[in-house]
C-alpha positions in Angstrom: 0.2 -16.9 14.0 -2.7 -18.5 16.4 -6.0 -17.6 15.9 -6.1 -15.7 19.2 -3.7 -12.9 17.9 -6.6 -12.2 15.6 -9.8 -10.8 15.9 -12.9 -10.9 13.7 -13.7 -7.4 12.1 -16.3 -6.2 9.9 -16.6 -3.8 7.2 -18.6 -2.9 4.5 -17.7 -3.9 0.9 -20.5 -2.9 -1.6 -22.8 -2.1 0.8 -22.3 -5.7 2.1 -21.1 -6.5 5.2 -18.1 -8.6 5.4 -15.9 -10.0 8.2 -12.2 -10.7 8.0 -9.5 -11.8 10.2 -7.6 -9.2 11.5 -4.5 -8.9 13.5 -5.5 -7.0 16.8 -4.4 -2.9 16.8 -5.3 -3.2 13.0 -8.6 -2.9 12.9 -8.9 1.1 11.7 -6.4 -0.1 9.0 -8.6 -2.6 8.0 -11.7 -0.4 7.9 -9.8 2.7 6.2 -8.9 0.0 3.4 -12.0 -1.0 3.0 -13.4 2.9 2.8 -10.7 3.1 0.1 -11.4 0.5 -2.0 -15.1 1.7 -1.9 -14.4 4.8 -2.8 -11.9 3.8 -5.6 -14.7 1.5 -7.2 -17.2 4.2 -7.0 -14.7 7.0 -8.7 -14.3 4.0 -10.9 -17.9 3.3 -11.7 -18.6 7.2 -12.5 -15.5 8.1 -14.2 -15.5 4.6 -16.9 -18.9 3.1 -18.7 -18.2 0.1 -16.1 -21.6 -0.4 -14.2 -20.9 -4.0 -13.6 -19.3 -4.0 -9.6 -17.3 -7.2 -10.8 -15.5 -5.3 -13.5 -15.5 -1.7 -11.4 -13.4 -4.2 -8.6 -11.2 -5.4 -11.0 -10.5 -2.0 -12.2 -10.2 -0.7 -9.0 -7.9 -3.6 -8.2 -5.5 -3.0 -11.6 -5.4 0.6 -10.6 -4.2 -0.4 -6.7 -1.6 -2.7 -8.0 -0.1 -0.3 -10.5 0.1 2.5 -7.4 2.0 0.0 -5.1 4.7 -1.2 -8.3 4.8 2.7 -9.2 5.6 2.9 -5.3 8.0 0.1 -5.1 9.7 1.3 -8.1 10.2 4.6 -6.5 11.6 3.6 -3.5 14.0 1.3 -5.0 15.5 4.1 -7.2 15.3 6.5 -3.7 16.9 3.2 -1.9 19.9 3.6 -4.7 20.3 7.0 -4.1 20.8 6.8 -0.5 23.3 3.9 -1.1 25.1 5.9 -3.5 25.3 9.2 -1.5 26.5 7.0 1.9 29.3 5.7 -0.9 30.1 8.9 -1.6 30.2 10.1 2.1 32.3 6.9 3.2 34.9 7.4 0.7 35.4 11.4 1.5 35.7 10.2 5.4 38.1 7.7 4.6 40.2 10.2 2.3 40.3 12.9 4.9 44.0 13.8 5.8 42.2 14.8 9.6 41.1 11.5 10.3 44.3 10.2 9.6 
């Protein structure tokens, strides 16, 4: 991708500003990840004995990435589902004495 499909966006990390690269029409992503992730390492901070923002982002990080392989997992097993129900459904229309 060039540089011109991109825009510079900034957000506040930590109460630090911070710019990224962003692809254009994804700049309210971008900033509603970043609210997230601030809000995740501040439930993080109050709910654990972490004070230390290094360690509460690492938490908060370990906690994101166990929610998207939960995720994943759970769509694969839905994806299987689906297969095996349109399986199901393929071999009933192809045994259907009407079709024939």
């Amino acid at each position: 991708m060039s540089e011109l499909q991109n825009q510079r966006v900034t957000v506040e990390l930590l109460g630090k500003e911070q710019q990224f690269a962003c692809p254009v029409g994804q700049e309210d992503a971008l900033i509603a990840a970043a609210k997230n992730l601030n809000d995740l390492v501040e439930q993080t901070k109050q709910r654990s004995s972490v004070r230390n923002e290094q360690q509460a982002i690492l938490l908060a990080a370990l906690t994101l990435s166990h929610e998207l392989l939960e995720a994943k997992t759970h769509a694969s097993v839905e994806q299987q589902q689906q297969d095996q129900l349109i399986d199901k459904l393929s071999q009933c229309l192809a045994s259907d004495p009407t079709k024939k």
